[in-house]
N, C-alpha and C positions, 0 to 999 in steps of 0.2 A: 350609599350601598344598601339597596333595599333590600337585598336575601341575606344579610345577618340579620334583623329583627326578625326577620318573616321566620327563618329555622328556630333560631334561639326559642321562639313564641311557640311553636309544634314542640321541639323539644321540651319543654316547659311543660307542656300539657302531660306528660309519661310522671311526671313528678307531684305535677298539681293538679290533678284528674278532673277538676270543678272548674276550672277557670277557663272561660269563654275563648274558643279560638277563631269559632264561624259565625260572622252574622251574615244574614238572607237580610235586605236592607228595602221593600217594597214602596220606591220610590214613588209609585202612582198603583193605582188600581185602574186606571181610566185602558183602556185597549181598540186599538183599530180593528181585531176580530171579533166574531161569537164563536166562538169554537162550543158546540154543545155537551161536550165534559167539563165547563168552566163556569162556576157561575160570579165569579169577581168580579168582572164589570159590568155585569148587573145593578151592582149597589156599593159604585165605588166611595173609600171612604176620602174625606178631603182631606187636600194636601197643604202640608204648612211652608210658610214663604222658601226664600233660600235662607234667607238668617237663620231661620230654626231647621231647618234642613241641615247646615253648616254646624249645629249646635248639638245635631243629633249624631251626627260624624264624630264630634269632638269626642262624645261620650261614649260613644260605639268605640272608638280610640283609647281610651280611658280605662276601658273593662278588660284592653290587655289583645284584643282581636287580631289575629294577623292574618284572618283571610276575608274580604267586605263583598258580599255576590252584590249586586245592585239589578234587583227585578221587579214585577209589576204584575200584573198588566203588561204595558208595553214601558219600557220605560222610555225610550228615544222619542218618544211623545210629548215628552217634559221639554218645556221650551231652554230650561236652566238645565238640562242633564249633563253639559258639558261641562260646565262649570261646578257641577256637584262631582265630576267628574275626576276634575283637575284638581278639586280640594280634599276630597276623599283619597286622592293617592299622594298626597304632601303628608295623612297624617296616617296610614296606613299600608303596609309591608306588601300588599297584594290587593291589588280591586281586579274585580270582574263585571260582566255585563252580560244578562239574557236577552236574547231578542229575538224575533219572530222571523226576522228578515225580510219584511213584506213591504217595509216605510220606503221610500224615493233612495235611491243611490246616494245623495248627499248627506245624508244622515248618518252613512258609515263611511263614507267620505270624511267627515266630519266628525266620528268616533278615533279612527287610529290617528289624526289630527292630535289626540289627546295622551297622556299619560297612563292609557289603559294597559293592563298589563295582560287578561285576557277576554274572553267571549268565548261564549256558547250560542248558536242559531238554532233555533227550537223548530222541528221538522217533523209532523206525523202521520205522512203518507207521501206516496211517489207520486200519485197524480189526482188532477181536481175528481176523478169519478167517485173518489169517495165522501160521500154526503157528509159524516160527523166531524171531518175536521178542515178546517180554512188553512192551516198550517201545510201545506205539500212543497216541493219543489216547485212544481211551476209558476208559482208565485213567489220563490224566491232564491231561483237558482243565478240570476243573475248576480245578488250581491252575493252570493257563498263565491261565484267565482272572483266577484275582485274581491274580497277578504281573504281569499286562501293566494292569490297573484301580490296580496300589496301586506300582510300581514305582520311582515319582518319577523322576531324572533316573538312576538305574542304569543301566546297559546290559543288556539280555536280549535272546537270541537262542535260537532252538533250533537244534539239531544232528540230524543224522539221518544211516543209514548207506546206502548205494546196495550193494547186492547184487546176483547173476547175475540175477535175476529176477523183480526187487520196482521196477523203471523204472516199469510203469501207477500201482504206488501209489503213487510218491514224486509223480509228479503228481498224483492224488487229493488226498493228503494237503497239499502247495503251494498247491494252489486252495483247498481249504479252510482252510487259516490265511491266507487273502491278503482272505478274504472274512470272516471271523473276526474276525481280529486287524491292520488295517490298519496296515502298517511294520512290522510285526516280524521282523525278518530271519530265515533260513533258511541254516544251513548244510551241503552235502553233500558226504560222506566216502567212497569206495569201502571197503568192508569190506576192511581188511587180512586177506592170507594168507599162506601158508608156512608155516613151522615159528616155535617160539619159543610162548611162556607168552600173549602178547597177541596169537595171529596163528589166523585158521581154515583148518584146512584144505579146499579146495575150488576152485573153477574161479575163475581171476583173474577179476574183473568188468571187462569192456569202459567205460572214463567215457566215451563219446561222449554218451551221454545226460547227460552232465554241459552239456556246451554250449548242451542242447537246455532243458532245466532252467534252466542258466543266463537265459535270457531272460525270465523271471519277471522284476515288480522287487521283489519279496521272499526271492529266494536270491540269497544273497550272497557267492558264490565267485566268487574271481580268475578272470583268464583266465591269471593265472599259473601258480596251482595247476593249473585243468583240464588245461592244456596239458604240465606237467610229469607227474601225472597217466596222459597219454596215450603218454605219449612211457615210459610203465614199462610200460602195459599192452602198446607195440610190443615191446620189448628188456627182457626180465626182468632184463640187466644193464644196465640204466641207473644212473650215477651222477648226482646235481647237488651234487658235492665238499661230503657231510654234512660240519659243524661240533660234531657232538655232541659234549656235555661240554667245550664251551668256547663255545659262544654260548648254547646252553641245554643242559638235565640233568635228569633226573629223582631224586626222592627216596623211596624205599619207608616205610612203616608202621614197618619196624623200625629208622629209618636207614640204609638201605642205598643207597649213591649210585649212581646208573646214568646212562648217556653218555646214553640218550633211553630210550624204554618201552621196545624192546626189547632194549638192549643193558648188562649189568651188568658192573661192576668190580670190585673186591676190594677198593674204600673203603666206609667208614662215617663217615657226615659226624660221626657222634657220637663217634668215636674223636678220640684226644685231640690224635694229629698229624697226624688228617685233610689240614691247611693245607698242612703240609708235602709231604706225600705226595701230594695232588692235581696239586703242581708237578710231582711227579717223571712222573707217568702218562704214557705213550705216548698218547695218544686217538688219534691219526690211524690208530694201527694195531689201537686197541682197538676204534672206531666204526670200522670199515670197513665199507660197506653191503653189501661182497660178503659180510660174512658174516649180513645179515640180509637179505638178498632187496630192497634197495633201501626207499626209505621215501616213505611216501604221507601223513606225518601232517600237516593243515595246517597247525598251531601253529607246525612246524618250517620246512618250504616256505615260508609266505607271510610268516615274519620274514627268514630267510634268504636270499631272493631279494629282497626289497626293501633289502635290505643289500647283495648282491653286486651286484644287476643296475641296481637304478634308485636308487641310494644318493643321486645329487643333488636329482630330483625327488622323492625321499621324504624327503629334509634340509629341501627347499625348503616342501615341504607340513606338517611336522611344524613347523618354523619357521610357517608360517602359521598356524595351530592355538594354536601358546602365545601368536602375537599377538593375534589376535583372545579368549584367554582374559585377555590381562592387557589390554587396552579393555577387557572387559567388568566386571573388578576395579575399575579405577579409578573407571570411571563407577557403579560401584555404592555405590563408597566416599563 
């Protein structure tokens, strides 16, 4: 019964503010596209076997994680993804997977195959006329259609990026999966900038058009995110007191531990006193967002803020949820 660890562990967090619940797990850096807001695989970093892949899990598992994204690059490019697959969700309450949707039909053939519990398909235009990004539909409306026809009760959503001047398309593209794919949720990210390995450089995007977007009922962004969001696009030094590498972490290809995507440490979770050494870290002055330009990742914001800001009525809601999942147990049994 995976959704008692998975709640127990989110509840846990309202109590134990520090203790890791999300890792971003960058299976590969290696990618089928160039998307030119990206510069990862570029200079991707090498990946280590499945034994230590399986070892990185163990310990990602160990730090108490109840939710494991599994991203990249591309990850379904990994010839062993399925089997990182199927052992990351034997030790872990929730795994996910990003993908681009562009790889052969068999490949997500071959995903719900697996023990996944859900996916995100990464989308950032309606159609190929726009030059900056390889990511559109037409290149990958076939598999959205069999993962949204064969999904069973998985969760799937797409993701899509908001840029300085791609607002007309993102509604294009909205109305057509609303008319599509009816419920499929829609989520929108402002293209991070600034400096840094995962960041473009280029004119901050305004999110007002986030709000306006927002009123679909198929894009599924907070008013929290938006508004925190907006509140960077005002005040490039905006903080909302990052928790990186202690509520969530990311983990590279090589083992290489990082407070969030953009900010690395000088651990390797694969090293032997990793445990030890993780205690000793400063984070509060290693994550400081003054030194990455502040952070607009959702993953981070909309766990983060419903911890800090509304920690009762999302205890209270989260509590409702395992009720209603254990009625639904018993009367099944």
């Amino acid at each position: 019964m995976r959704k008692i660890p998975f709640y127990y562990k989110y509840v846990r967090s309202f109590f134990r503010p520090n203790t890791p619940v999300v890792c971003h797990f960058f299976v590969t850096e290696r990618c089928n596209l160039a998307c030119q807001y990206c510069s990862v695989y570029k200079n991707p970093r090498p990946e280590v076997d499945l034994l230590s892949t399986k070892k990185i899990i163990d310990r990602i598992a160990k730090m108490g994680v109840a939710n494991l994204s599994l991203s990249g690059g591309e990850p379904l490019i990994r010839k062993d993804i399925f089997e990182i697959i199927r052992y990351a969700s034997a030790k872990i309450p929730y795994v996910r997977v990003t993908s681009n949707g562009t790889l052969p039909l068999k490949s997500y053939q071959a995903l719900l195959e697996t023990p996944i519990d859900g996916f995100s398909i990464s989308v950032d235009a309606a159609s190929s006329s726009d030059p900056e990004h390889e990511k559109h539909l037409e290149n990958s409306v076939e598999v959205i259609d069999y993962l949204f026809k064969n999904k069973g009760n998985r969760r799937m959503n797409l993701s899509t990026s908001l840029y300085a001047n791609n607002g007309g398309d993102l509604k294009r593209l909205v109305e057509f999966c609303a008319k599509r794919w009816p419920g499929l949720q829609i989520f929108i990210q402002p293209t991070v900038v600034g400096k840094g390995n995962l960041r473009a450089e280029g004119e901050r995007v305004d999110p007002s058009v986030l709000f306006e977007l927002s009123r679909y009922p198929n894009v599924s962004n907070t008013e929290v995110f938006n508004k925190i969001c907006m509140e960077y696009f005002k005040d490039p030094n905006f903080l909302f007191n990052c928790r990186a590498g202690r509520l969530f972490f990311g983990v590279r290809p090589n083992g290489e531990f990082w407070a969030c995507h953009d900010v690395e440490t000088p651990l390797n979770i694969l090293d032997d006193d990793f445990f030890e050494e993780y205690k000793k870290l400063n984070l509060p002055k290693i994550a400081d967002p003054r030194k990455c330009g502040s952070c607009i990742y959702s993953c981070y914001i909309n766990l983060q803020s419903g911890i800090d800001k509304f920690s009762l009525s999302y205890l209270l809601e989260t509590l409702k949820k395992f009720g209603r999942s254990f009625e639904g147990q018993k009367q099944g049994s």
